[in-house]
C-alpha positions in Angstrom: -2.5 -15.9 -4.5 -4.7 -16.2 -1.2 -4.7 -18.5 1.5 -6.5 -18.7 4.4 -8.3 -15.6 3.4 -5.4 -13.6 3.2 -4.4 -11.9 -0.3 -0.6 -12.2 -1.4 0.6 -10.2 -4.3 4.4 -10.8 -5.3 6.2 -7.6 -6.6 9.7 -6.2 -6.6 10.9 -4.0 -3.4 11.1 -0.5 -4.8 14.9 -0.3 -3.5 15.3 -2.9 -6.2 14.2 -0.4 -9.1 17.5 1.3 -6.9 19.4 -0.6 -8.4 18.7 -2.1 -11.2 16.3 0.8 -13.2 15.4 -1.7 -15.7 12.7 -2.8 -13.3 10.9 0.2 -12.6 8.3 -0.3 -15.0 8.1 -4.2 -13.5 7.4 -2.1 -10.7 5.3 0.7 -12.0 3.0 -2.5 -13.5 3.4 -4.4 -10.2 1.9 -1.4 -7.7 -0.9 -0.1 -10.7 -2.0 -3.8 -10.0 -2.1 -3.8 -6.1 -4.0 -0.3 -6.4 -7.1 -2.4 -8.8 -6.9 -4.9 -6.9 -7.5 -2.9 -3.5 -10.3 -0.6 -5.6 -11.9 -4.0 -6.8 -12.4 -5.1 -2.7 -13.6 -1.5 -1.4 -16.5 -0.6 -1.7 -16.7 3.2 -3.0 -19.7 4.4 -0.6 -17.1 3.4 2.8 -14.3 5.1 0.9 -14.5 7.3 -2.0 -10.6 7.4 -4.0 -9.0 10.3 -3.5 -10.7 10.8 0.1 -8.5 10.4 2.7 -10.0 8.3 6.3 -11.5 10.7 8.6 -10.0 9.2 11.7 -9.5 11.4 14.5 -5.7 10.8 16.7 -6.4 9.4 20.0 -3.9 11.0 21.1 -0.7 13.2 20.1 2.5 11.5 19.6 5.3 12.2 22.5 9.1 12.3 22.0 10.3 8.8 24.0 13.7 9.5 25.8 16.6 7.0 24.7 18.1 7.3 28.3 
């Protein structure tokens, strides 16, 4: 379904295949859809499958403090 240019693709929560493991294919089916749709919108030149983003971290993660 889109609207207003944004894609929305209904599918199970994985915690549901939890707990009801008769949905796990349902669910299997659902994400092997999201996956062609996101390889039918990318173009392979920006991102090859299987290549991860080469993205450098700005800057390292730090430990915050509760107190």
């Amino acid at each position: 379904v889109e609207r207003g240019g944004i894609t929305y693709m209904p599918l199970y929560h994985p915690a549901a295949a939890l707990h009801n493991g008769s949905l796990v294919a349902d669910l299997q089916r659902d994400f092997d859809g999201v996956r062609r749709y996101l390889d039918s919108r990318r173009p392979a030149d920006i991102m090859p499958q299987g290549e991860p983003p080469s993205e450098p971290n700005p800057r390292p993660s730090e430990q915050l403090s509760l107190l």
